[in-house]
C-alpha positions in Angstrom: 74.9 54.6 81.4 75.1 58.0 79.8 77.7 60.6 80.6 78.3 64.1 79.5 82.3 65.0 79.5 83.2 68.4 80.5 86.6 70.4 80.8 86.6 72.0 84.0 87.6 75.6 84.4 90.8 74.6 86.2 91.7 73.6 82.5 90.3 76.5 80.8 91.5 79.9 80.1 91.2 83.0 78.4 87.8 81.9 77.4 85.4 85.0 75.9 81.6 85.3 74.8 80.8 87.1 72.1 76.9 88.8 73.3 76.5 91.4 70.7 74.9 90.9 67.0 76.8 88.0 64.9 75.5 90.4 62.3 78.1 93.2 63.2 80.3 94.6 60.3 83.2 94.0 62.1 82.1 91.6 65.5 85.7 90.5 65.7 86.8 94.2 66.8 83.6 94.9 69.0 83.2 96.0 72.8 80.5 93.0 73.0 83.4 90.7 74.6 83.3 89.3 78.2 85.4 87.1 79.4 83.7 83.9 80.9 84.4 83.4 84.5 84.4 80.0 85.0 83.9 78.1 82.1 83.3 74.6 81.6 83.7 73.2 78.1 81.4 70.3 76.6 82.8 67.6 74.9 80.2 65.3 74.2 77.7 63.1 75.2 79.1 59.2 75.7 76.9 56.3 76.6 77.7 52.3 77.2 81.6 52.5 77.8 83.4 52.8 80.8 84.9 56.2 82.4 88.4 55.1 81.3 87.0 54.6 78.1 85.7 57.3 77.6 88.8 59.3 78.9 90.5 57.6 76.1 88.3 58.3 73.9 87.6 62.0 74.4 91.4 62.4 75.1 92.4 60.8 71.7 89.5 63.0 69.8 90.7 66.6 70.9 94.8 65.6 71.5 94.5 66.4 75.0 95.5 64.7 78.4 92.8 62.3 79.7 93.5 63.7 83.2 91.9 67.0 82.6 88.1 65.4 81.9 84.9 65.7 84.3 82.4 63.0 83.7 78.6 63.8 85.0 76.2 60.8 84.8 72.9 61.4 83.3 69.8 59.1 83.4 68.3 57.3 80.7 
């Protein structure tokens, strides 16, 4: 079974999008900034393990508590 791993946005903050032109002079300084609501951050795709594994796995790659991980299970 596949599953995509997410970070909620109970585990998320002071996200931002940049919308404007990645072309900008100076993009780093620009009004094109919003913050992000509600964001929910994609780890990865991770198929043929179990959820603790994957936990584990995603947990060990970013240095992060397993605890804070949302696993949604996708089809074939």
């Amino acid at each position: 079974m596949k599953r995509i791993v997410v970070i909620e946005s109970d585990y998320a903050r002071d996200t931002q999008i940049f919308s404007g032109n990645p072309n900008e002079e100076d993009y780093i300084e620009s009004d094109s900034w919003y913050d992000v609501k509600y964001p929910n951050l994609y780890i990865g795709i991770f198929e043929g393990i179990d959820e603790n594994e994957i936990r584990k796995k995603a947990a060990k790659d970013l240095g992060v508590h397993e605890g804070i991980f949302t696993l949604y299970e996708i089809g074939n």
